[in-house]
C-alpha positions in Angstrom: 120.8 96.8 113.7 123.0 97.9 110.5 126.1 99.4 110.8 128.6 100.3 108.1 131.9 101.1 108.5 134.5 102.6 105.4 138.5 101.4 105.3 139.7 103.3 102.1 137.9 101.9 99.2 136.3 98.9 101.2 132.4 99.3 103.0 132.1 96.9 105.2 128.0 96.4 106.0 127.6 94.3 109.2 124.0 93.1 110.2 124.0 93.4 114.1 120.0 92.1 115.1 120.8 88.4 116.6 120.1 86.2 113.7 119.4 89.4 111.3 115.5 88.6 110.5 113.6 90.3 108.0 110.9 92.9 108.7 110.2 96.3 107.7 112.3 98.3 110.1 115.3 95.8 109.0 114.8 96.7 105.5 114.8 100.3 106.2 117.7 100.1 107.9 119.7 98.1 105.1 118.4 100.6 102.6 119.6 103.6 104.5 123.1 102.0 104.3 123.2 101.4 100.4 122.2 105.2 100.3 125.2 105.9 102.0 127.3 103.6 99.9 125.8 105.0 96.8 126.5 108.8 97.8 130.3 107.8 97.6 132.0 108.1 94.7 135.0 106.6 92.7 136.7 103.3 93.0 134.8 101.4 96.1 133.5 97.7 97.1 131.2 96.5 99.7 131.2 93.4 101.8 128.1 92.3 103.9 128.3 90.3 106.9 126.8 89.6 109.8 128.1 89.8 113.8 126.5 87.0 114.9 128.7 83.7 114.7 125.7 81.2 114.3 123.3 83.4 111.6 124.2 85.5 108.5 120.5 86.1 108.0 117.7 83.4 109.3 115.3 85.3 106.6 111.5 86.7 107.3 110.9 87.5 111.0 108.0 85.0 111.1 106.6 86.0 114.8 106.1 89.6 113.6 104.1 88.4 110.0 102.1 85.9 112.0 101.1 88.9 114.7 102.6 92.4 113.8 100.7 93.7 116.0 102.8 92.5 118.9 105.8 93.3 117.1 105.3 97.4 116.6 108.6 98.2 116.3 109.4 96.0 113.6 107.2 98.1 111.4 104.3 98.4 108.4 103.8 94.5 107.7 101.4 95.5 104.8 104.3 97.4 103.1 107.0 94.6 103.9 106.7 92.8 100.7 107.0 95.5 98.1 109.9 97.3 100.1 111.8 94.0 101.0 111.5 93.5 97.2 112.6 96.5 96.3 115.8 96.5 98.4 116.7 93.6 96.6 116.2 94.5 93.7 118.5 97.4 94.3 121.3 95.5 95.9 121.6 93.2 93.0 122.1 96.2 90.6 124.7 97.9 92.8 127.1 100.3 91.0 130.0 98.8 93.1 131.3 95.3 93.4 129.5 93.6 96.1 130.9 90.5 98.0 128.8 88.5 101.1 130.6 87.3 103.6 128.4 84.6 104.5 129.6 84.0 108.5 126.6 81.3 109.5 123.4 80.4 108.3 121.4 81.8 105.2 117.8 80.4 105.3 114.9 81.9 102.8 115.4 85.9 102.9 118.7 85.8 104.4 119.9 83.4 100.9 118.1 86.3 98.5 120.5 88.8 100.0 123.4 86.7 99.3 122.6 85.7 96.1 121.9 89.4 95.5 125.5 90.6 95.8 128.2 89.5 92.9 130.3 87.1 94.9 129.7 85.2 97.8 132.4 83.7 100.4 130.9 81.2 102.7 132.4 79.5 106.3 133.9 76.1 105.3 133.3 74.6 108.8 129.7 75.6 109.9 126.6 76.8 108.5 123.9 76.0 105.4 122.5 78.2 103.1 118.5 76.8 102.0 115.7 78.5 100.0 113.3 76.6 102.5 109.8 77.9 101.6 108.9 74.3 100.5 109.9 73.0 103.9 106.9 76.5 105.3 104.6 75.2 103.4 105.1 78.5 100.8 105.3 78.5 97.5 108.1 81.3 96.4 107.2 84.3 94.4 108.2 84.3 91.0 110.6 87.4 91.0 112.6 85.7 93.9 112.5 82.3 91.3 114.4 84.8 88.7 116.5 85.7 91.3 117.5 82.2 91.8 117.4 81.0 88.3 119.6 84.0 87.0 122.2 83.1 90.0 122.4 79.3 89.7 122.8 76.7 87.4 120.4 74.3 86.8 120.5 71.7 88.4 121.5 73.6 91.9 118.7 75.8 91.0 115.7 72.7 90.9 117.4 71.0 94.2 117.6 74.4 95.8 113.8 75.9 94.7 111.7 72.9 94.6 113.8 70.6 97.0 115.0 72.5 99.7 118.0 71.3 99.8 120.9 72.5 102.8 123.7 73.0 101.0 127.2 73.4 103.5 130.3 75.4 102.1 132.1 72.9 100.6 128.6 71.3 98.6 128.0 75.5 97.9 131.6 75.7 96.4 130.7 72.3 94.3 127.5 74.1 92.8 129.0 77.2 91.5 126.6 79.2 94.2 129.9 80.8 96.2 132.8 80.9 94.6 135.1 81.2 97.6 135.1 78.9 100.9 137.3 79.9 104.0 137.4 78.9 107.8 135.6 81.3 110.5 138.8 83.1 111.0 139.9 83.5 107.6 136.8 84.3 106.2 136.9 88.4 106.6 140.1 88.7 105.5 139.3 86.7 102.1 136.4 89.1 101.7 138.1 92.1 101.9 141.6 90.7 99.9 138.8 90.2 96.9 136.9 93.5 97.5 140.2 94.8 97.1 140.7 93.6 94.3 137.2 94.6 92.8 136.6 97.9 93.8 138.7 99.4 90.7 135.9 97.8 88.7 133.9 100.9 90.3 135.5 103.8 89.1 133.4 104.3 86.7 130.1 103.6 88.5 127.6 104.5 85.7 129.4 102.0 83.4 129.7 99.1 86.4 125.8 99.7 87.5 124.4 100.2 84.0 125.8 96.9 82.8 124.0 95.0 86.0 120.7 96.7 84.7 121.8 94.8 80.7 122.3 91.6 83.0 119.5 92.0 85.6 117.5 94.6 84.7 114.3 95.2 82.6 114.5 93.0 79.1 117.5 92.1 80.3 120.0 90.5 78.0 120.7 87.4 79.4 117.3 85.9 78.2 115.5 88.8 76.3 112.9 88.8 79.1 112.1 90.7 82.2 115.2 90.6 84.8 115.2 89.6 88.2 115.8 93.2 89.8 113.1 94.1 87.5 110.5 91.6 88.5 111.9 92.2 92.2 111.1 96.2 91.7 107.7 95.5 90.4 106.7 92.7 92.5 103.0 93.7 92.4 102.9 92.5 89.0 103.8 89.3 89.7 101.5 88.2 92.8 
């Protein structure tokens, strides 16, 4: 489901579940590999990708929040939101540099985690990344709105929130949400020539992580107000 795999100073966090939907036991799984990326120590960077050619992430696992009970072993649905929430909020304040690789589509939860990491390198030749709650019929939580609107500039942020728009590599590149676009075989290899290049930034983790909490955190100092990671951390507050 997540596997993680460490070249030198590079993890490399592949999401192996088909087209890498969203449920509890998913979220579990991603958590248990940032516990093993944050037990390291010294200069490090992590890239997040997925195996499947077609889907980075497709976002929540609908079938199982429409009947969990059919769907046992993708876990608690009553503690899905809080925990999914959580785990982004986490990811976003990573002590290490954090690049996705994103290798196909990004729709809804599957978008939050890229935007969550601090670069993003998208396929040039396939694929869209959507926030496409609007198109469900779902209006979207305020703490994933911070998310969006501390990640994107303004305009991409309305046509992306409240319009749903599909936006391809190249149109993603344009908006200044990935700053990197490569073709499906060059797209790994860009990912990990710029974790390589980031992963110095991590030497001093307490400094690199404690400056994402300034940025993201609670009162954070990009608007004086509460933070995305914050808000994501302490979603109850918010519903």
């Amino acid at each position: 489901m997540i596997e993680l795999e460490r070249h030198e100073d590079i993890f490399t966090l592949t999401m192996d579940a088909g087209e890498n939907r969203w449920n509890t036991t998913f979220v579990r799984e991603m958590a248990k590999a940032l516990d093993e990326v944050e037990a390291s120590s010294g200069p490090a960077a992590l890239i997040t990708t997925s195996s499947s050619e077609k889907f980075f992430s497709n976002g929540l696992d609908l079938d199982w929040t429409q009947a969990p009970d059919k769907y046992p072993e993708a876990g608690d649905r009553n503690v899905f939101g809080a925990e999914f929430m959580q785990l982004m909020g986490r990811l976003i304040t990573l002590p290490i540099p954090s690049i996705a690789a994103i290798n196909g589509h990004a729709f809804g939860a599957g978008f939050m985690c890229a935007l969550c990491h601090d670069q993003r390198i998208m396929r040039s030749d396939r694929g869209f990344i959507c926030a496409n709650e609007m198109q469900l019929g779902i209006r979207i939580p305020l703490p994933e709105l911070a998310l969006f609107r501390h990640k994107l500039p303004m305009n991409t942020f309305f046509e992306t929130v409240q319009l749903a728009r599909r936006w391809t590599g190249i149109d993603a590149l344009n908006a200044g949400i990935v700053q990197q676009v490569a073709d499906r075989d060059a797209l790994m290899q860009q990912a990990q020539t710029r974790a390589k290049e980031l992963a110095p930034l991590a030497a001093n983790r307490e400094n690199y992580g404690g400056q994402k909490e300034a940025l993201y955190g609670e009162n954070a100092i990009i608007n004086n107000l509460h933070g995305p990671a914050y808000m994501l951390g302490n979603s109850q507050k918010y519903n």
